[in-house]
Chimera marker file (.cmm) of the C-alpha trace (Angstrom):
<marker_set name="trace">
<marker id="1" x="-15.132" y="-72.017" z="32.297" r="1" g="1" b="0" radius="0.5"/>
<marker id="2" x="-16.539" y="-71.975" z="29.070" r="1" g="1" b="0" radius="0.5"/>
<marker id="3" x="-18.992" y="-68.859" z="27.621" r="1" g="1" b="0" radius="0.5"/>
<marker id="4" x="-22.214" y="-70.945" z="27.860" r="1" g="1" b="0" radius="0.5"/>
<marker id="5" x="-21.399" y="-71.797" z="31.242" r="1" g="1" b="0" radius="0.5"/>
<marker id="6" x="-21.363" y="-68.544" z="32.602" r="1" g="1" b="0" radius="0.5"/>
<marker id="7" x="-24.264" y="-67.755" z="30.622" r="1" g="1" b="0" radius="0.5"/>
<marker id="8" x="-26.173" y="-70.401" z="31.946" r="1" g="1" b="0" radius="0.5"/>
<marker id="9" x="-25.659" y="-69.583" z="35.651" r="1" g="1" b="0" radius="0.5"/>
<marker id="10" x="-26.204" y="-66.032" z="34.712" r="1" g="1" b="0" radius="0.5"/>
<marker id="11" x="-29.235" y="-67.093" z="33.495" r="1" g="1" b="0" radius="0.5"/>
<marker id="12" x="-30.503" y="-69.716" z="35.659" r="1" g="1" b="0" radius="0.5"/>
<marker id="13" x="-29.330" y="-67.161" z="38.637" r="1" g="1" b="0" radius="0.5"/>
<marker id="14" x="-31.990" y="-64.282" z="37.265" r="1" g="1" b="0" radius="0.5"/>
<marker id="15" x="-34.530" y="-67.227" z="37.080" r="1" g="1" b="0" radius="0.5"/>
<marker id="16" x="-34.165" y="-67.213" z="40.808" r="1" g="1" b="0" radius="0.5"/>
<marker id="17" x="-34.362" y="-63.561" z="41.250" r="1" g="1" b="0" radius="0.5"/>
<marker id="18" x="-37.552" y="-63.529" z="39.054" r="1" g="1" b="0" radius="0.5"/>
<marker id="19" x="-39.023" y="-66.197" z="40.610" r="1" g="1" b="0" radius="0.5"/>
<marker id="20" x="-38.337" y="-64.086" z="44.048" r="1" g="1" b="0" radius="0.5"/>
<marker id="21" x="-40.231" y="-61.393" z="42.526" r="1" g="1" b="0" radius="0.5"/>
<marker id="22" x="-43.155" y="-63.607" z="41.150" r="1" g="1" b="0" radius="0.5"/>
<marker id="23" x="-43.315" y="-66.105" z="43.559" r="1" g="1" b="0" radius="0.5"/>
<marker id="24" x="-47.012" y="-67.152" z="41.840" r="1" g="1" b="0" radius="0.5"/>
<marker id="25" x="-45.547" y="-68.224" z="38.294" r="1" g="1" b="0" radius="0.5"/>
<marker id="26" x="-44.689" y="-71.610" z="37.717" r="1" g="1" b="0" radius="0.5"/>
<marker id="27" x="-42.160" y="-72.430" z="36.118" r="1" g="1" b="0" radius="0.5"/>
<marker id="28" x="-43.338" y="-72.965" z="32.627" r="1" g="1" b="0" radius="0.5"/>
<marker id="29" x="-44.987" y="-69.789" z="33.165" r="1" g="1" b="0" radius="0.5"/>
<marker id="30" x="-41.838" y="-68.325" z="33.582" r="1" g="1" b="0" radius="0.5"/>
<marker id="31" x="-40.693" y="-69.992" z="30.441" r="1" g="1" b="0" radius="0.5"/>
<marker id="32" x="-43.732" y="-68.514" z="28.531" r="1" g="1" b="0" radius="0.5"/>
<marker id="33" x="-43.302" y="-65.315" z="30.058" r="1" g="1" b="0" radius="0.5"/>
<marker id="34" x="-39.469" y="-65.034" z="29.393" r="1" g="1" b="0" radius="0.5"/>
<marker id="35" x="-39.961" y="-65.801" z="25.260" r="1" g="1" b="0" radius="0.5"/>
<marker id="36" x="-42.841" y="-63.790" z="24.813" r="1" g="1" b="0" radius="0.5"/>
<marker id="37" x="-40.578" y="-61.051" z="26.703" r="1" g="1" b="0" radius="0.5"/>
<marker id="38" x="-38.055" y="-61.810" z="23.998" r="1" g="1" b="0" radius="0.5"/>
<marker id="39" x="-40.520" y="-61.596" z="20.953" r="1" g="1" b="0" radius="0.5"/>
<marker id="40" x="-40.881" y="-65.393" z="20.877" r="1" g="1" b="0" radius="0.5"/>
<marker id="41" x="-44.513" y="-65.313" z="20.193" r="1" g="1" b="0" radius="0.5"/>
<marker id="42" x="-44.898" y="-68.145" z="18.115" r="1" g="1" b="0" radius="0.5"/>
<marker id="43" x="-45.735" y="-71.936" z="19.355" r="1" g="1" b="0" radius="0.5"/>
<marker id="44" x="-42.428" y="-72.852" z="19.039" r="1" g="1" b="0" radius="0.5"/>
<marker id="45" x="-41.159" y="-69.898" z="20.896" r="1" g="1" b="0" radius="0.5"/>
<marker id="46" x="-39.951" y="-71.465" z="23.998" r="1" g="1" b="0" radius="0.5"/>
<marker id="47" x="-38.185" y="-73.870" z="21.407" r="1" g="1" b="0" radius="0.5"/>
<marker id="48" x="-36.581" y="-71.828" z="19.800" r="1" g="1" b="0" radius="0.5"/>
<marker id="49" x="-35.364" y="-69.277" z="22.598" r="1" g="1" b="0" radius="0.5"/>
<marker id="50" x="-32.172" y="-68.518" z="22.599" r="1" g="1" b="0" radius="0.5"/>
<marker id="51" x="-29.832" y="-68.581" z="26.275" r="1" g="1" b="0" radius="0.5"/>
<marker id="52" x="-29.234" y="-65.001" z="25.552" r="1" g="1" b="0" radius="0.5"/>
<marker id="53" x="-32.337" y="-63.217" z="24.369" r="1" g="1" b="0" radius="0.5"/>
<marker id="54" x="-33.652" y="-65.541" z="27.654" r="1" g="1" b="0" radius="0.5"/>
<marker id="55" x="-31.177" y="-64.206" z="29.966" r="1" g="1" b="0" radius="0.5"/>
<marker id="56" x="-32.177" y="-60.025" z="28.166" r="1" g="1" b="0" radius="0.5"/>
<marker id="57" x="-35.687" y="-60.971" z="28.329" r="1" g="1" b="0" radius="0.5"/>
<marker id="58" x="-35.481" y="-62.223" z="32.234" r="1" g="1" b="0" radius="0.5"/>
<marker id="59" x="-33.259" y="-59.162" z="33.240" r="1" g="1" b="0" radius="0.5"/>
<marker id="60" x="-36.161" y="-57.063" z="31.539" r="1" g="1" b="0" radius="0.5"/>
<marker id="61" x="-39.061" y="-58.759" z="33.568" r="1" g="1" b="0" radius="0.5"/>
<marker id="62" x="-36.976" y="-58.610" z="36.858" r="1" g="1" b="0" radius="0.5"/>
<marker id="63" x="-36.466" y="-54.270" z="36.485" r="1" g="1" b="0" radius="0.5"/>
<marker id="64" x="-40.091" y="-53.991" z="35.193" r="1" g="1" b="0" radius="0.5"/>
<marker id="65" x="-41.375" y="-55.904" z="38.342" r="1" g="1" b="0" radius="0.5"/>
<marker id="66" x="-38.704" y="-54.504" z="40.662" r="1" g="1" b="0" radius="0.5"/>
<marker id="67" x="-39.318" y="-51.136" z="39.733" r="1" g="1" b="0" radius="0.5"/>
<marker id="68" x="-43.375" y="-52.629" z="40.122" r="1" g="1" b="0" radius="0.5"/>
<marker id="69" x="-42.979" y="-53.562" z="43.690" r="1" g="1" b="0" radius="0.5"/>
<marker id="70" x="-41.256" y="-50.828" z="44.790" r="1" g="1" b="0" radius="0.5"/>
<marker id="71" x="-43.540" y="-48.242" z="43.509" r="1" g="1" b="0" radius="0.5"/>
<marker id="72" x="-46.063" y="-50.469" z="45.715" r="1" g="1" b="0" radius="0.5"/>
<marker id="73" x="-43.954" y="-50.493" z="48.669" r="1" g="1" b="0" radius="0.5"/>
<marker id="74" x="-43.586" y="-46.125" z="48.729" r="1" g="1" b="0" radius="0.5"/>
<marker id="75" x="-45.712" y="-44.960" z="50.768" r="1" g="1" b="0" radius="0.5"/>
<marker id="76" x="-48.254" y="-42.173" z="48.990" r="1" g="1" b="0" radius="0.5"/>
<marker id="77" x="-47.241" y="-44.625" z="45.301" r="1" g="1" b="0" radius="0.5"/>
<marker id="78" x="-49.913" y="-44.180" z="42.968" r="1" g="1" b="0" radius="0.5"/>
<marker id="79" x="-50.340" y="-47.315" z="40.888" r="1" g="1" b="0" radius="0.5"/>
<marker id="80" x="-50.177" y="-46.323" z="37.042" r="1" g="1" b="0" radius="0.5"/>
<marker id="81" x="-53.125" y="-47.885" z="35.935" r="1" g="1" b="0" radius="0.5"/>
<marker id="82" x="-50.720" y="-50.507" z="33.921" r="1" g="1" b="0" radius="0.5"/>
<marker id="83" x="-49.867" y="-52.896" z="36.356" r="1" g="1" b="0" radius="0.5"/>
<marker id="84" x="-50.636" y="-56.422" z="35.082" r="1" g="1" b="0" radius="0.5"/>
<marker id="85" x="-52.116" y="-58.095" z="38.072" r="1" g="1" b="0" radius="0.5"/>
<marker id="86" x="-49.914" y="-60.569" z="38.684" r="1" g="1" b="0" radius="0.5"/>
<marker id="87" x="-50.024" y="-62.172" z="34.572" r="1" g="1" b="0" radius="0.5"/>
<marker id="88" x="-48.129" y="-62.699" z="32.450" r="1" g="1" b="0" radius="0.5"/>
<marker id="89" x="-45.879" y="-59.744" z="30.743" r="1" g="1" b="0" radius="0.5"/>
<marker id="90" x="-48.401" y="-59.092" z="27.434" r="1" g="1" b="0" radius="0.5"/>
<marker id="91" x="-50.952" y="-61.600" z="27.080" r="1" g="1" b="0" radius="0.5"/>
<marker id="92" x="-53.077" y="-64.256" z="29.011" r="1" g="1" b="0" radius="0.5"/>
<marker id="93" x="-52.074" y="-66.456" z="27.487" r="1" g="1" b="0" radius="0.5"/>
<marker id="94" x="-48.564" y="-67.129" z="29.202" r="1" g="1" b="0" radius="0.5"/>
<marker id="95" x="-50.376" y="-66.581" z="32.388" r="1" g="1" b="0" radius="0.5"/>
<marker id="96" x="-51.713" y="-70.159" z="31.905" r="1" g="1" b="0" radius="0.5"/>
<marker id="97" x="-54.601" y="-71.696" z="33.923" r="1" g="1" b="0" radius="0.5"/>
<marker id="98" x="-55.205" y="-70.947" z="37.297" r="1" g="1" b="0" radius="0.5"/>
<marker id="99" x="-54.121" y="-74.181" z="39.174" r="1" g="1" b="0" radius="0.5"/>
<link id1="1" id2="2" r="1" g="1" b="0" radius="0.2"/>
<link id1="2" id2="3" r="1" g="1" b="0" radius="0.2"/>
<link id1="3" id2="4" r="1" g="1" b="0" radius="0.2"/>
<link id1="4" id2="5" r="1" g="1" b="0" radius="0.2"/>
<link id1="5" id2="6" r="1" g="1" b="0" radius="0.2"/>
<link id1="6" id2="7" r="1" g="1" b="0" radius="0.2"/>
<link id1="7" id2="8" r="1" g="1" b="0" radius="0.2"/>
<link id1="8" id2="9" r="1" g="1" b="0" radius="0.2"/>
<link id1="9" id2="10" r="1" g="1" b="0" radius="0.2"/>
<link id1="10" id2="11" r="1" g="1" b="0" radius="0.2"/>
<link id1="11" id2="12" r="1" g="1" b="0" radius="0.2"/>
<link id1="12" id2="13" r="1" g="1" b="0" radius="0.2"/>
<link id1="13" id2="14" r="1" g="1" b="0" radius="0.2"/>
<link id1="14" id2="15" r="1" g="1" b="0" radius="0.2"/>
<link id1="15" id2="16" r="1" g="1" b="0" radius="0.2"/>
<link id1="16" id2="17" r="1" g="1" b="0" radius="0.2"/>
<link id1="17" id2="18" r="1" g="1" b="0" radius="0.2"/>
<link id1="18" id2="19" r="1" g="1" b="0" radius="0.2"/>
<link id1="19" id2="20" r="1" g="1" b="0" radius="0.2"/>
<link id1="20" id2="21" r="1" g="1" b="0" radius="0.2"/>
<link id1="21" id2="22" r="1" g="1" b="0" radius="0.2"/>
<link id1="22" id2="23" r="1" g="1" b="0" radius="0.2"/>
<link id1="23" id2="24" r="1" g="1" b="0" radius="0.2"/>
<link id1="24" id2="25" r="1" g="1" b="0" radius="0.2"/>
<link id1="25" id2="26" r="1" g="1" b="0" radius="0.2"/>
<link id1="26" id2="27" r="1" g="1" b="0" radius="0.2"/>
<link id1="27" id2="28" r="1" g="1" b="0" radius="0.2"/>
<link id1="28" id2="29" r="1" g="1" b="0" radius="0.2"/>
<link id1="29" id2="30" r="1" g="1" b="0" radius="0.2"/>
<link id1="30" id2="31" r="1" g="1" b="0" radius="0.2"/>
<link id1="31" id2="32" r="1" g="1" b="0" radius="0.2"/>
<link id1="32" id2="33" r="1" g="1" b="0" radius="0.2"/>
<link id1="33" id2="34" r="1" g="1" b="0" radius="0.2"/>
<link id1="34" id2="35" r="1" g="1" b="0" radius="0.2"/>
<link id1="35" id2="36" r="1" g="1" b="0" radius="0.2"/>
<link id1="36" id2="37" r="1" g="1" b="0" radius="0.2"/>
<link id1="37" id2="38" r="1" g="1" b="0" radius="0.2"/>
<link id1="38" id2="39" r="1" g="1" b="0" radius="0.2"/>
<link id1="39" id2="40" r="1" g="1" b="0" radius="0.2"/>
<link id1="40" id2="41" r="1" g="1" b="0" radius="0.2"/>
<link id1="41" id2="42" r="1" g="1" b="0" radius="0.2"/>
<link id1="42" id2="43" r="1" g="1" b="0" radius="0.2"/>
<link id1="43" id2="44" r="1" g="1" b="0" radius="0.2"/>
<link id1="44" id2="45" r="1" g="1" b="0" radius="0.2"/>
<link id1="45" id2="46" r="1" g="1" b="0" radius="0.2"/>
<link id1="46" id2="47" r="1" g="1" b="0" radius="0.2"/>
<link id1="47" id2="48" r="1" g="1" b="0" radius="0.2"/>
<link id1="48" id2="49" r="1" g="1" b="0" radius="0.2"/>
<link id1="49" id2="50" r="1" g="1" b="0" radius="0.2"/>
<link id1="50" id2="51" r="1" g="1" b="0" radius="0.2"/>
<link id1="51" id2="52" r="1" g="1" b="0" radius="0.2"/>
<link id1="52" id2="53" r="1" g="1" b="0" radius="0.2"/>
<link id1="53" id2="54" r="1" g="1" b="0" radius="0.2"/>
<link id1="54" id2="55" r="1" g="1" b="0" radius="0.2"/>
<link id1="55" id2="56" r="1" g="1" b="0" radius="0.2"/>
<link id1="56" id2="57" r="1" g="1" b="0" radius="0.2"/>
<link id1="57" id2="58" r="1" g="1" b="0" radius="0.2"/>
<link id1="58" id2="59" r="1" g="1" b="0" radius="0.2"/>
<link id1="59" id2="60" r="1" g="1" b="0" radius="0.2"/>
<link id1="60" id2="61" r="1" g="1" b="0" radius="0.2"/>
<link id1="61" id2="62" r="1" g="1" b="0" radius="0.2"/>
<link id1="62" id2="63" r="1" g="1" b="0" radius="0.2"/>
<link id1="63" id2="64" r="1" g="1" b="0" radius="0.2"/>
<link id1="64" id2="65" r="1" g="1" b="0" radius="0.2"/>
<link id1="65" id2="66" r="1" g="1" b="0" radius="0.2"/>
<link id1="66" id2="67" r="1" g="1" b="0" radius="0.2"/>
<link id1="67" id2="68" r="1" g="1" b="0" radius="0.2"/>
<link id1="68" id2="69" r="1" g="1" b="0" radius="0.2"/>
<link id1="69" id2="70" r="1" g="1" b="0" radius="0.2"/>
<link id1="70" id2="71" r="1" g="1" b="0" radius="0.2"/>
<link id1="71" id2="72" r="1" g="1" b="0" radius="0.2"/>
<link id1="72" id2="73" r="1" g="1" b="0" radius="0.2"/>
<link id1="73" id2="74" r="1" g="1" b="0" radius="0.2"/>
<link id1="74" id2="75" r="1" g="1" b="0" radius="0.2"/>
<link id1="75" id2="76" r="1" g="1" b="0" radius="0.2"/>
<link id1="76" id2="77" r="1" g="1" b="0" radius="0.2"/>
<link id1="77" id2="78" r="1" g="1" b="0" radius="0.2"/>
<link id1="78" id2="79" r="1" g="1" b="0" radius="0.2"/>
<link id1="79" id2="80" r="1" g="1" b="0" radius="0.2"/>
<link id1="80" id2="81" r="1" g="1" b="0" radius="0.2"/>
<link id1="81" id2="82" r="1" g="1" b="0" radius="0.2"/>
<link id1="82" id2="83" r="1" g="1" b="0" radius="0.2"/>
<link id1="83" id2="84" r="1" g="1" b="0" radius="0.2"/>
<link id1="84" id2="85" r="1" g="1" b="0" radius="0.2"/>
<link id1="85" id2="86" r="1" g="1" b="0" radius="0.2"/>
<link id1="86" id2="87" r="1" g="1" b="0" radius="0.2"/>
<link id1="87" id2="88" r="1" g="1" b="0" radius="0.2"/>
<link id1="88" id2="89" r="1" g="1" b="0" radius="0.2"/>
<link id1="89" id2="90" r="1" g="1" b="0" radius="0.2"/>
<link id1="90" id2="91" r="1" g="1" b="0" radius="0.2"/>
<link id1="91" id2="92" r="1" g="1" b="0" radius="0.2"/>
<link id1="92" id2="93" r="1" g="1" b="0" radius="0.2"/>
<link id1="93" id2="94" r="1" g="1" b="0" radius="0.2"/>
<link id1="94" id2="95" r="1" g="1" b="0" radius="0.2"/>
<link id1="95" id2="96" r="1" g="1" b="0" radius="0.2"/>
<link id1="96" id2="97" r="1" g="1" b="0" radius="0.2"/>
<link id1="97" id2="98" r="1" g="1" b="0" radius="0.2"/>
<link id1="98" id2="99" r="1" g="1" b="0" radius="0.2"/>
</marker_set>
């Protein structure tokens, strides 16, 4: 097997995961979401987005909500105050429109 291909069933294998965690993206949304995790904040970011800063970028949006929804699921948890609602990562404007 070559490099790329384990890379891209690493990757495409933490787009399941994260799409377990936020069942509400779509999937350009998780696109947007995974390149503006990875500094991509250009228009061309999802372009130009590498396999690997996607696969770093989607392994850092899967522990940030992980570690989310279990604060929310122990009992007595105190949300932070910093929880995006269910958005996108930094911005609105990966969250897209509401359809």
């Amino acid at each position: 097997m070559r490099p790329t291909d384990q890379l891209h069933i690493q990757l495409l294998e933490a787009l399941s995961q994260l799409t377990k965690l936020r069942p509400d993206w779509r999937l350009g949304q998780t696109v947007a979401n995974l390149a503006m995790t990875a500094g991509r904040m250009d228009a061309g970011g999802v372009w130009d987005l590498e396999d690997d800063e996607a696969l770093l970028a989607a392994r850092t949006l899967i522990a940030q909500y992980s570690q989310i929804d279990s604060n929310v699921a122990t009992p007595g948890a105190v949300p932070d105050g910093n929880r995006p609602m269910d958005s996108a990562p930094h911005s609105a404007v990966a969250s897209g429109d509401s359809r």
